[in-house]
C-alpha positions in Angstrom: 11.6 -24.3 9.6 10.6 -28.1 9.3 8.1 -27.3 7.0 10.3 -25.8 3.9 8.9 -27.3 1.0 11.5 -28.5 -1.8 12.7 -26.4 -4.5 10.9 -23.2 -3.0 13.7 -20.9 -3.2 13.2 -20.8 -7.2 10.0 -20.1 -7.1 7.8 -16.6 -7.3 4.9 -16.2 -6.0 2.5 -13.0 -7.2 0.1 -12.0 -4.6 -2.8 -9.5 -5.9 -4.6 -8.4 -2.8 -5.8 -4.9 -2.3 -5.2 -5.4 1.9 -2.1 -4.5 2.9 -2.2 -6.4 6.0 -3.4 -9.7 4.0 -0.4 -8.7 1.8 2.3 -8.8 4.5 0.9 -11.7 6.5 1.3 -13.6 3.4 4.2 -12.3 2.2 6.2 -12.9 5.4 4.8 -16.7 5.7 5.7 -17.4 2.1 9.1 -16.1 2.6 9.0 -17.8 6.1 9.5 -20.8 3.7 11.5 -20.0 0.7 9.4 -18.4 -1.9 10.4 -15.3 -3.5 7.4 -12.5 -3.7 6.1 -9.6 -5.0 2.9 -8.1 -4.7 0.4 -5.9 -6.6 -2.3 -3.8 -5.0 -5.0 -4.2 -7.8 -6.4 -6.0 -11.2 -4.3 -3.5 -13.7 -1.2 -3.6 -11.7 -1.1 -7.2 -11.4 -1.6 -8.0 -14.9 1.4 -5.5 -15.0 3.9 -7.3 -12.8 2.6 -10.5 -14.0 4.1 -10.4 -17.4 7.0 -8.1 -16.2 7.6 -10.7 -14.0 6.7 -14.1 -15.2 5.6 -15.6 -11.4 5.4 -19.1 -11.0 2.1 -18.9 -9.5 -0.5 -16.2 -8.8 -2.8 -15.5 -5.6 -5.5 -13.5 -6.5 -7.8 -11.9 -4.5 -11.6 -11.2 -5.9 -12.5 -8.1 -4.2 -10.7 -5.1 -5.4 -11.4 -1.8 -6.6 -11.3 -1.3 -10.0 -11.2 -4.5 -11.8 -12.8 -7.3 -9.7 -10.4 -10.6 -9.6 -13.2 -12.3 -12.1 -12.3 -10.2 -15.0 -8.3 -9.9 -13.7 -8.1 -13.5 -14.0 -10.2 -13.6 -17.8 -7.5 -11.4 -18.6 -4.3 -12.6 -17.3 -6.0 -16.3 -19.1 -6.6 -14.2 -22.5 -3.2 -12.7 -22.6 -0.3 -14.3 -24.6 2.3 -13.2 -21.7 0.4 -14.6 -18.7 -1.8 -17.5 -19.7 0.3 -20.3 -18.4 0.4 -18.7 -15.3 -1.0 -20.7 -12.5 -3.5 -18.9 -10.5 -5.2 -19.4 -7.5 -8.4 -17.4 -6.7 -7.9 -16.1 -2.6 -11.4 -14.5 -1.2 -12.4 -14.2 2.2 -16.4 -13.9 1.0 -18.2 -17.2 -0.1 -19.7 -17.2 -3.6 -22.0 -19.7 -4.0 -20.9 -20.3 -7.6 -17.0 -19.4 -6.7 -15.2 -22.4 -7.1 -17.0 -23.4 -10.4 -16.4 -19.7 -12.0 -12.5 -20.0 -10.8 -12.3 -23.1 -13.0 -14.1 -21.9 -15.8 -12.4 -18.7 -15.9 -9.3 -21.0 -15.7 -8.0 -20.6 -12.1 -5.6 -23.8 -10.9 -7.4 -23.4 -7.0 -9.7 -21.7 -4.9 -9.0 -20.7 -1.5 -11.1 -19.1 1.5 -9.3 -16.3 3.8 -8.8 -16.1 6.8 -6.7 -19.2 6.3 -4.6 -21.7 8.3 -0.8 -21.3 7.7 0.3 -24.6 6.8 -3.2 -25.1 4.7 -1.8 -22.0 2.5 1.8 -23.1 2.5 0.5 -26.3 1.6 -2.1 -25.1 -1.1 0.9 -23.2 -2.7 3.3 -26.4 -3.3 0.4 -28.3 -4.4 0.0 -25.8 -6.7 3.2 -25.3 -8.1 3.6 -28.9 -8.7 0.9 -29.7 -11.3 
């Protein structure tokens, strides 16, 4: 594809998304493009794979059973393992405060779903490159 990004092939990405079919839509576009990626289900198991795992960036989703993707992200932040970890908050519902609580809480982006391909491909090596 014309629209590989450089150095993706190195790169992990950590998708926490409690849709499956938001899951493998991502997962096969990333991939489309180079990116290595694994994905986790829910807040705890995340957190899990995120330190077993050490991804180069994080797209995390802020509705989810269990723990919401507000208090996953305050704990992947808090955490020793995880805090470098870039992270970009991914929700398909508007929060009128959203974007502000992403950075507080520490988040690198924030970024609405449904989303255009090449705006998350994009998004993603903007990301990485900070």
């Amino acid at each position: 594809m014309s629209r590989d990004p450089v150095g993706t092939e190195q790169k992990m990405i950590l998708i926490i998304e409690d849709e499956e079919m938001i899951i493998l839509s991502t997962t096969m576009l990333l991939e489309s493009v180079g990116y290595q990626v694994a994905a986790a289900q829910n807040g705890e198991e995340g957190i899990q794979k995120a330190a077993e795992l050490n991804p180069d960036l994080i797209l995390l989703d802020v509705m989810m059973p269990g723990i919401d993707g507000w208090e996953t992200l305050g704990l992947l932040k808090r955490r020793e393992e995880t805090r470098g970890i870039p992270v970009v908050v991914f929700t398909a519902r508007e929060h009128a405060h959203g974007q502000r609580k992403s950075r507080e809480l520490g988040a690198t982006g924030y970024f609405r779903k449904p989303f255009e391909p090449d705006d998350l491909i994009e998004l993603v090596a903007r990301s990485l490159s900070r």
